[in-house]
N, C-alpha and C positions, 0 to 999 in steps of 0.2 A: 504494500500500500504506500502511495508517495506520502512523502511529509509535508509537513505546513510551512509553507513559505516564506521568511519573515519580510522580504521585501512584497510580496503577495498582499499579506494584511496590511502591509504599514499603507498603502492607497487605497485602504477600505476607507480613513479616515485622518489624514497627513498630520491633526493637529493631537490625536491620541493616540498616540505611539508605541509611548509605554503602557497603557491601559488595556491600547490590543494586546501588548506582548505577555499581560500577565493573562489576559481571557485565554488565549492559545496556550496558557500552559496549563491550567485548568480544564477544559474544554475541550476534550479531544475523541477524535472518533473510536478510540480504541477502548472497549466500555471498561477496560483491564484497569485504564489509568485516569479515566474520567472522573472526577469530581462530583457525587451525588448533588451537591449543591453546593450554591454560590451567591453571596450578594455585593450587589455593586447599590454604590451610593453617591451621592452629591446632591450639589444645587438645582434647581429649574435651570433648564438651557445650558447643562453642562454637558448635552450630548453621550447619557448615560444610554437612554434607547437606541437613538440612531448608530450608534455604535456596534451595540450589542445585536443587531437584526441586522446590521453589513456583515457583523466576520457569522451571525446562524446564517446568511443567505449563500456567503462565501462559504462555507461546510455544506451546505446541501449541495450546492454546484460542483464541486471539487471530491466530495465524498460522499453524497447523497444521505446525508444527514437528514434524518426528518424533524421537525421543527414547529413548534407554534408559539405564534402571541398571544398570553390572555390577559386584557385589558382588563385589571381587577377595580379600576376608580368605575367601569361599569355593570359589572357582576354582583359587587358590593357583598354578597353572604359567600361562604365558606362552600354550600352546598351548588351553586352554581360554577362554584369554580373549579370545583371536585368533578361535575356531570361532565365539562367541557373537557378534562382530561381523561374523563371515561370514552369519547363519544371521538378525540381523535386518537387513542389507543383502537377503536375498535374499527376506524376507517384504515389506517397499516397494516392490522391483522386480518381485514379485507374478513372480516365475523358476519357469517348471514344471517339475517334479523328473522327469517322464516326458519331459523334451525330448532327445531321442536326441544332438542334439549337445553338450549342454550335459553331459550324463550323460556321455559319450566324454569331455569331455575336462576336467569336474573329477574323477568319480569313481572314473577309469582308474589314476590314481597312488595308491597309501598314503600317500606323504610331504605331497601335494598334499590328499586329504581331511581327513590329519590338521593339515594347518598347520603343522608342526613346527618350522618357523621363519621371518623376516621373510618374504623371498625368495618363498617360496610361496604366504605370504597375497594378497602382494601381486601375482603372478601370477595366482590362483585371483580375486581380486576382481575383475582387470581380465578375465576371464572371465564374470563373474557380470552385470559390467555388458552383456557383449556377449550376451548370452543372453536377457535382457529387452528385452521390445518400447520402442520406440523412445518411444511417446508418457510412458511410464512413466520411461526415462532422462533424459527430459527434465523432467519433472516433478521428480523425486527431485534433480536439479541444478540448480533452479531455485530448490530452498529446502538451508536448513542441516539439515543430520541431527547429533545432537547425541548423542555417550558419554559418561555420565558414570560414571568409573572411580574407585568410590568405595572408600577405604582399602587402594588402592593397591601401599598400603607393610609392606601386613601380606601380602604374595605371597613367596613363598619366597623366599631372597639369592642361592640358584641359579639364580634366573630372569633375574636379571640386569634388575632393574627400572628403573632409569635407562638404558639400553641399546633396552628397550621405551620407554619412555614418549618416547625423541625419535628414534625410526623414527616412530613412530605421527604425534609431530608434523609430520615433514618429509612424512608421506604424500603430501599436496599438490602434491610437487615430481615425483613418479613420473611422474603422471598427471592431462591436466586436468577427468578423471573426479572425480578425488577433490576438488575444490577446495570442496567445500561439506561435509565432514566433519568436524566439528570435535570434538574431547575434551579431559573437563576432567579432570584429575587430584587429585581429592581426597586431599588428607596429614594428619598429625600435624608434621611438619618435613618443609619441601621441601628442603632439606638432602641429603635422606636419599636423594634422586633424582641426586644430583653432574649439576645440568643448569644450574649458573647460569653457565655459557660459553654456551646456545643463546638466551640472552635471551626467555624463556616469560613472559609478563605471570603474574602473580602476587600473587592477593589473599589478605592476609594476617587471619585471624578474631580477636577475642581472646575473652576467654571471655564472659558474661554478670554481672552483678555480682548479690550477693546479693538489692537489690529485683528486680529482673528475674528471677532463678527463683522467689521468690515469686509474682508472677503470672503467669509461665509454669505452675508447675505447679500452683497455685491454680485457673488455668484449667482443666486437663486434668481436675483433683479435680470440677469443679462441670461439667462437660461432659453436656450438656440428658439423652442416655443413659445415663449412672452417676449422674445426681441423680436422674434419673425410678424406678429400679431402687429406693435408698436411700428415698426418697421413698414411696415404697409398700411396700416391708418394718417403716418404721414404722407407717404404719395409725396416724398419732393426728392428729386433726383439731386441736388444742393447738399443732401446729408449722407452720407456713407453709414455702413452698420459701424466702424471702427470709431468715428465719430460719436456714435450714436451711446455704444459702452464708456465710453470714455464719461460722457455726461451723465448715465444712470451712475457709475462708479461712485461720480463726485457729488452727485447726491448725496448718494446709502453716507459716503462721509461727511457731508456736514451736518445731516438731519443725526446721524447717529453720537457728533460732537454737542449736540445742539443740546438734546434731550439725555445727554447721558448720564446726569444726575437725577433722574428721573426713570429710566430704563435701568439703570445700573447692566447687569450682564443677562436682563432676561431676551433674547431673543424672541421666545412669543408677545413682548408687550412693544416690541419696537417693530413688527414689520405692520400689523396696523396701523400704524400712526405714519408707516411711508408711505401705503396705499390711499391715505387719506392725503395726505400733502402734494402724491406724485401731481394732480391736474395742476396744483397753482404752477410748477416747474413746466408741465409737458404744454401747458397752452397756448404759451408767448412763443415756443419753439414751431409750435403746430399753426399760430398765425401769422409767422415769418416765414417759414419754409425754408427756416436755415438757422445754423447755430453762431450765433457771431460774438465774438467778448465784447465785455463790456455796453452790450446791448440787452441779450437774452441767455447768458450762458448762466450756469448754475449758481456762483456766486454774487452774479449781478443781482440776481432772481433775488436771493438771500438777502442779500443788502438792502434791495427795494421795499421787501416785505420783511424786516426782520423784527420790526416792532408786533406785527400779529404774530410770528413763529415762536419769538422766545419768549410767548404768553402760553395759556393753558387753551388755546382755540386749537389746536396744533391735538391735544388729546380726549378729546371730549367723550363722553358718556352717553349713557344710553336714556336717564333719569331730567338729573338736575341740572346739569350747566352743556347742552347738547347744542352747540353753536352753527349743528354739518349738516348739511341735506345730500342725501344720494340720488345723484343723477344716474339713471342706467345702472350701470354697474359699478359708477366710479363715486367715491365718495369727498366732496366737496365741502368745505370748512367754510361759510355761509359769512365772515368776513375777506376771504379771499376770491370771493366771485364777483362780478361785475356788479354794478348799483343797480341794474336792467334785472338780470337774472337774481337778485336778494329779493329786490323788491316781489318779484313773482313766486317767489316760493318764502315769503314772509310766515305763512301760517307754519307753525309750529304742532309736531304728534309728538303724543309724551305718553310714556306709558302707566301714567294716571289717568283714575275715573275723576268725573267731573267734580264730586263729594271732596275729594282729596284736593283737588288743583283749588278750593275754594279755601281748605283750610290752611294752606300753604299762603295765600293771600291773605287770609285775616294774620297767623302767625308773621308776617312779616309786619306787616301796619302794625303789632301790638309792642311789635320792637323797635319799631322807627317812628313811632307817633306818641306824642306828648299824653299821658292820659290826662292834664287838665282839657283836652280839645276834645275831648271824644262824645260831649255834650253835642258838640257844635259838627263833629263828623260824620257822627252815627245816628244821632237822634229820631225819635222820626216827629220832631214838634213844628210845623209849619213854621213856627218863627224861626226857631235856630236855621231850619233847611234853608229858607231864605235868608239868609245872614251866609253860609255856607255858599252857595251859588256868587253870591255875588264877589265872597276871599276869592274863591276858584278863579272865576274870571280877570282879575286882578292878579293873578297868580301867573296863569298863563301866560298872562302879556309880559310879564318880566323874566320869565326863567324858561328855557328851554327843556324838553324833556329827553334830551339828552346827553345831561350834564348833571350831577345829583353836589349835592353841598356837603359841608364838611359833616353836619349833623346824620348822614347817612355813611358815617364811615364805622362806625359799631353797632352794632345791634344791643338793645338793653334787656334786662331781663321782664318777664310778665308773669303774672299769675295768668294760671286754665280759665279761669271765672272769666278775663278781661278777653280774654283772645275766643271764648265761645261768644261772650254777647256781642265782640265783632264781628265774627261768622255770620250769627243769626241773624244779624243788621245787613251786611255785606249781601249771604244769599237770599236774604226776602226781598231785598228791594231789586235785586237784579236778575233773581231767578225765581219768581213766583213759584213756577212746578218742582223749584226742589226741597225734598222733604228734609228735614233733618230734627225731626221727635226721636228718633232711634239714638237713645245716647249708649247702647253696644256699641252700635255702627261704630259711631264715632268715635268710641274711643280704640276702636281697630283700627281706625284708619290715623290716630294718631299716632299709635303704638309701630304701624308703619313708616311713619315717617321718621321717626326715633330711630329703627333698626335702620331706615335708609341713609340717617345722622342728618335727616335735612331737616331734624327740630331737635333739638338741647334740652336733655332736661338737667336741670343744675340742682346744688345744696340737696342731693339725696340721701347722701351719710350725715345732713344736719339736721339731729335729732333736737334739738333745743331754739334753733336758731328762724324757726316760722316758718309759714308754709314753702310749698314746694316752688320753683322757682323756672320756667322755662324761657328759649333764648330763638329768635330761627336761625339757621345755618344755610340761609341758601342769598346765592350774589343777587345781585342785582340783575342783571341782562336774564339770569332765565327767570328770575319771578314774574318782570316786564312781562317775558313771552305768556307764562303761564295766565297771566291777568290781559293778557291780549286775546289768547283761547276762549277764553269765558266772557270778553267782551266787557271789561271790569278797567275803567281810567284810573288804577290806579296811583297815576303820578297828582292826580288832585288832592291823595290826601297824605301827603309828604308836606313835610316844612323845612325849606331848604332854609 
């Protein structure tokens, strides 16, 4: 049988080197010297998976390794993850589901189909082996079958995950059936398994350093099928593909300079946040028809727009402060688009129901509004209302509503009393048909916004010091929007 090649693995993955070279030593097809188990560990985005699925893809190619993923942050129970390793043991061992005795006697028991715990897997398995034809078991334990149980750590804390992960290892010891099955347990902290009394080899990732996601995802930007797509949507003979890399490169680096104390080394939280930016770069380019410095090239781009980039419009969310609207497929940052295209796509979706976007409205007025005014705000006394009408108009004429005063630069705190009889003020006069007698309701949908942090509640460990004390937490531009949705002028009851 040839051996493992180490210049072979090292271009499975050029920037983990030494992590393949210890996987290969563990890891091998010969079930004599394989390693029952293994866990590898590190940060997000340290390329523990992609790793580990290049040198299992490189072993099945090279030695017809058989191999699987089981994506355990989806499976979540013990018994699901146990079925999955029953169900591709018994597609290798090619086991006929019409074999009368093999039906008798795994699929006679519930407890036993279902796997419901060690014990039965491991009974049902040494079943499964005896059920397939002989030149097939022999086969299948002639080479290493290989799980790899990727994020592990994210399975329920009921399942008792370190409990799983060294049955599975000692499987070995049952049966000399199982002596060529090997799994590797992919983590965040192996820690978090309490198995460092079984002594499990374990290879440790760290993250990637900031050159290395540059050309990692520099890579992925200029990939021969998303260059070829770009490449022909411009349609100008003016730009070359060499050109063309050149300018995604110098992107992926300043936006990854830009945001890097913010992305730190996640890889997953920096390529959305390129895919959102790419149109402000690719549109000056796409209505020139050519890349020229100092006109349209990526740093000019940068420099033009660099007071919206090195703000938070550049990462927006999906809730609270969501500034992007998607065009098509491309997703566009709603101050970086033309004043033409803003203005038409003004309305704002937010994934609150309308009960919710109201209380977000009064909780902000109960922290930016004076409560001696709130006679004169909220009332519903014909005189104050007319007194209130006439500030408002007086208002507008001197202050623009797109400019807020110093008094809107902290939010203060409010009693629940002050910020409901805002609500109830706020949604009767504006919203006749909405109910709000249900005070459950509402106080779920407080309890919501709490857990979303876009309302504060303060002095909770202040058992002496008065009542309870609440604050909102949400900016400015998306409450606007939110009181734009509901058709709510807001800026009338601000005192700049």
């Amino acid at each position: 049988m040839p051996g493992i090649g180490e210049n072979e693995i090292w271009n499975l993955n050029p920037y983990k080197n030494h992590e393949l070279g210890v996987l290969s030593t563990f890891i091998v097809p010969d079930t004599n010297i394989c390693a029952p188990g293994i866990i590898v560990e590190g940060p997000e985005s340290s390329g523990k998976t992609f790793t580990v699925i290049k040198y299992a893809n490189y072993l099945r190619k090279k030695f017809d390794v058989k191999w699987m993923q089981i994506k355990c942050d989806y499976c979540m129970t013990r018994r699901r993850v146990l079925r999955k390793v029953l169900e591709f043991m018994e597609e290798i061992l090619e086991v006929d589901p019409d074999y009368t005795e093999y039906r008798r006697r795994i699929h006679s028991s519930r407890q036993m189909s279902h796997c419901e715990n060690l014990s039965n897997f491991t009974y049902v398995l040494k079943h499964t082996f005896g059920s397939a034809l002989e030149n097939k078991v022999k086969e299948v334990r002639s080479q290493t079958v290989l799980f790899v149980l990727d994020r592990v750590d994210r399975m329920l804390i009921s399942e008792q995950i370190g409990e799983l992960c060294g049955a599975l290892t000692r499987l070995h010891e049952q049966d000399d059936l199982f002596q060529g099955i090997c799994f590797v347990f992919v983590v965040n902290r192996a820690d978090y398994l309490n198995l460092s009394t079984m002594s499990i080899p374990t290879i440790q990732f760290t993250s990637y350093n900031i050159e290395q996601i540059n050309n990692i995802i520099g890579k992925k930007f200029v990939s021969d099928e998303w260059l070829e797509a770009v490449y022909r949507d411009l349609d100008s003979a003016k730009i070359s593909k060499k050109q063309l890399q050149i300018f995604i490169r110098s992107f992926v680096e300043y936006i990854v300079k830009t945001y890097g104390s913010y992305f730190g080394h996640n890889i997953d939280m920096i390529i959305p946040a390129l895919r959102r930016l790419w149109p402000a770069f690719y549109e000056p380019i796409k209505a020139r028809g050519s890349i020229k410095p100092r006109v349209n090239d990526v740093l000019t781009t940068f420099m033009r727009k660099r007071r919206l980039l090195q703000t938070e419009y550049g990462l927006v969310t999906k809730i609270a402060d969501e500034n992007g609207i998607k065009v098509g497929d491309k997703f566009i940052s709603r101050e970086l688009q033309s004043p033409t295209k803003a203005k038409e796509n003004n309305k704002m979706r937010y994934d609150l129901p309308l009960r919710t976007k109201y209380i977000v409205v009064a909780s902000f007025l109960a922290s930016f509004t004076d409560p001696k005014y709130d006679m004169v705000n909220f009332s519903k006394n014909r005189e104050l209302r007319s007194n209130r009408r006439v500030r408002y108009k007086r208002r507008k004429t001197n202050t623009s509503n797109e400019t807020m005063g110093t008094k809107l630069m902290s939010p203060k705190p409010f009693s629940l009393e002050r910020m409901l009889a805002i609500l109830r003020s706020v949604a009767t006069e504006f919203d006749v048909g909405q109910e709000l007698a249900d005070d459950v309701q509402l106080q779920n949908d407080i309890s919501t916004l709490t857990s979303l942090k876009m309302l504060i509640k303060m002095g909770a460990h202040d058992t002496i010091g008065g009542a309870t004390k609440w604050r909102t937490n949400m900016e400015w531009s998306a409450v606007q929007q939110i009181a734009n949705d509901v058709g709510f002028k807001i800026e009338n009851y601000l005192q700049y």
